[in-house]
N, C-alpha and C positions, 0 to 999 in steps of 0.2 A: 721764968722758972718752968712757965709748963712747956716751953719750946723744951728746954732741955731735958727734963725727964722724958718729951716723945724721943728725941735721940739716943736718950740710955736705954730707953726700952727696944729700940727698934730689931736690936741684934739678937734681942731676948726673944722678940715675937717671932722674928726670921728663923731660930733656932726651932721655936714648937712647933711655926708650921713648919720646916724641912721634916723635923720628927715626923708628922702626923700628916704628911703626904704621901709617903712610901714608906714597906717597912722596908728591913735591910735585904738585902737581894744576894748579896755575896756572901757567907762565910770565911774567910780566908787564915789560913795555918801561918804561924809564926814562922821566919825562916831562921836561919844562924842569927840574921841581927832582929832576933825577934821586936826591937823596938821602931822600926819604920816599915811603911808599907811603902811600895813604887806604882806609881801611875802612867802607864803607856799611851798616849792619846794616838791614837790609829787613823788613816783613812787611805785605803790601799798604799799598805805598808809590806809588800810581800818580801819587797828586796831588801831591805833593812830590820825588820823586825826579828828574823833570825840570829843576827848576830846582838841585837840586844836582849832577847831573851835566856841567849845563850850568857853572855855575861850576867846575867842577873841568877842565872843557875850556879855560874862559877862562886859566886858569893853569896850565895843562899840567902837572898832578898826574896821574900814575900810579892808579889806583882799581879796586879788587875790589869786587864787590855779596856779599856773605853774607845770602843770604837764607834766612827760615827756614820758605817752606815757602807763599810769596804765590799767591792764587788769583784777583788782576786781573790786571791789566799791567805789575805792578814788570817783572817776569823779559825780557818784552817790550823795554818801555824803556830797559833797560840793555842789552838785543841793538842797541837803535837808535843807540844811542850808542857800538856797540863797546866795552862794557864788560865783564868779565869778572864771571860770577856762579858763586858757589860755595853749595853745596846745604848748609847745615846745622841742626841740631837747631834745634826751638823752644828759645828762653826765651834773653834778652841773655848769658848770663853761657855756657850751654851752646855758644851759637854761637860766644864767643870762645875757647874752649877748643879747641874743633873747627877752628876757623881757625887759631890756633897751631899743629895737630898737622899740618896738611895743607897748612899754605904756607910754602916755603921764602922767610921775609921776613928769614932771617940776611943780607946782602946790599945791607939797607937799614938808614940809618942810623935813621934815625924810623919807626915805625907811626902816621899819625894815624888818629882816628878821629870821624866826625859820627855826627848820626840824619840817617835818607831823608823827614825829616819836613819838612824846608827850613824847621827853625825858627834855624840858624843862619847868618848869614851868611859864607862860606868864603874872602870879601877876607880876613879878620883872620889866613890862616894864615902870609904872609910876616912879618907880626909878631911871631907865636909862634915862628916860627923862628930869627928874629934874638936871643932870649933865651938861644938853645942851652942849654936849661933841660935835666935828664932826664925831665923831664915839663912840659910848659904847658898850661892848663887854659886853656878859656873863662869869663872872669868875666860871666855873663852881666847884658844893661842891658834890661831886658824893654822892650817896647814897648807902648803903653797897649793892654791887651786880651790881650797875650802868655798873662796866668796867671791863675788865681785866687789869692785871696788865704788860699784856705787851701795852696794849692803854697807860694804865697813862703812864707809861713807855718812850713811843714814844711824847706823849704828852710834856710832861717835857722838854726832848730833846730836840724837836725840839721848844719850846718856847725859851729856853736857847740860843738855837742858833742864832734865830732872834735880841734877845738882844745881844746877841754878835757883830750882823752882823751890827745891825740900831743901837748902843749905845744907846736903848731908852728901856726901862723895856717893855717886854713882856709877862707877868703871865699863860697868854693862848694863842695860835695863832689860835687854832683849831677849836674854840667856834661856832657852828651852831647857837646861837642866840646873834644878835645886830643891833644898828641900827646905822643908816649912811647919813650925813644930803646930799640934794639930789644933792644940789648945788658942795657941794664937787665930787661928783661922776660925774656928765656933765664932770669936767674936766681929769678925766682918762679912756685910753684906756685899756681896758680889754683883758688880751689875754687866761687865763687860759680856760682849756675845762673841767675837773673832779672836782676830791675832791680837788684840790690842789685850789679853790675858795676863801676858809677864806686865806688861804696864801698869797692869793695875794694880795686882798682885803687890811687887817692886812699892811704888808709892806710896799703896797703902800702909803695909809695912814699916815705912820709912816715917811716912806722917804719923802712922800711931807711938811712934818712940821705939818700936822693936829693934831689937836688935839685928845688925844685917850685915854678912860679912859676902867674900868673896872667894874662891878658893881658884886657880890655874888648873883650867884643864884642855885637852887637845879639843880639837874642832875640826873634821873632817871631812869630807864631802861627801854629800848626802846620798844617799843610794836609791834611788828612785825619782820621781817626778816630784817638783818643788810645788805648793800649791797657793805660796804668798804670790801676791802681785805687788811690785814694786809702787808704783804710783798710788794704786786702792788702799790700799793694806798702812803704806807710810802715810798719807791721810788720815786714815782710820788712827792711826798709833801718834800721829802728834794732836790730833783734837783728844785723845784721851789722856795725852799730859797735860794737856792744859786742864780738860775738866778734873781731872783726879786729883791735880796740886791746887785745887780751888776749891774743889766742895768739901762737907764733912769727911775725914777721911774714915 
């Protein structure tokens, strides 16, 4: 019994200290879909960032830059576009952590989230919305020249796997864009620090009973320099299906 009350508490303590670490840093204006705000995870994103910010103006999305530390023009271009940029740690998974702790996004019904790489296209999100999924994921439809074939490759697999492991269809685990309603997110401890992000995200989700759908959207080729490594990174992302589909989720 008392194992499990530390468990139901733990989300609870993670929550007052996030509170009572930083206060909020950003303010941010509602846009047209005043109920979700978009997360841009950045790290010299000069060449792709414009054309996402620019869609995200088209449809009057709300948008935070988390950047992790760019030394082009990201930090720039999101000044030009009147974007708000918030300063946090390298590595995908450290900057979401650090972005929970210091933005009051309790307020909003959704967090989505893209890459600044404008490999996806951000039309699909009124889509996504319409599912009122607690999480919709980008199914992504690559375009010829999008991936290599040892990505899809890995992709596949390691989708395959998670459905293996949560008995619940996984189409994509890997999807750098979806959204995630916020309230679901208060209640999980995040531990991942890299690309192993969507994995955990994904999972958990999945392991907690949430709801998790997937929506079709294009997939493009990235605009600027990739910064996954194929061998590190797929390491990195199949030890954390295994520990995610195994520990409390």
């Amino acid at each position: 019994m008392g194992s499990s009350t530390a468990r139901a508490e733990r989300p609870l303590a993670y929550e007052a200290e996030r509170r009572s670490a930083a206060p909020p840093v950003i303010s941010i204006a509602p846009g047209l879909f005043s109920n979700i705000l978009l997360i841009v995870p950045t790290l010299d994103e000069e060449n792709g960032l414009p054309l996402v910010l620019s869609q995200a103006r088209q449809l009057g999305i709300a948008v935070v830059v988390a950047d992790a530390g760019s030394t082009d023009r990201t930090r720039e271009i999101a000044s030009e576009f009147d974007t708000p940029v918030l300063n946090v740690p390298r590595g995908k998974g450290r900057g979401w952590r650090e972005l929970l702790a210091r933005l009051d996004y309790t307020s909003w019904e959704y967090l989505a989230m893209v890459d600044g790489d404008a490999t996806y296209d951000l039309q699909a999100l009124p889509r996504m919305l319409e599912h009122r999924a607690d999480m919709v994921i980008g199914l992504r439809k690559a375009l010829p020249g999008a991936t290599t074939w040892v990505r899809g490759l890995g992709d596949v697999c390691f989708s395959e796997l998670v459905s293996l492991f949560t008995g619940r269809d996984c189409p994509d685990l890997l999807s750098g864009f979806r959204i995630m309603r916020s309230s679901c997110l208060q209640r999980i401890f995040f531990t991942s620090s890299n690309f192993e992000l969507e994995t955990e995200l994904t999972i958990r989700f999945l392991r907690r009973g949430f709801s998790v759908e997937w929506v079709d959207t294009e997939y493009r080729s990235r605009l600027g320099r990739s910064k996954l490594h194929v061998v590190k990174d797929g390491w990195r992302i199949l030890r954390a299906i295994v520990y995610y589909s195994t520990v409390e989720p």
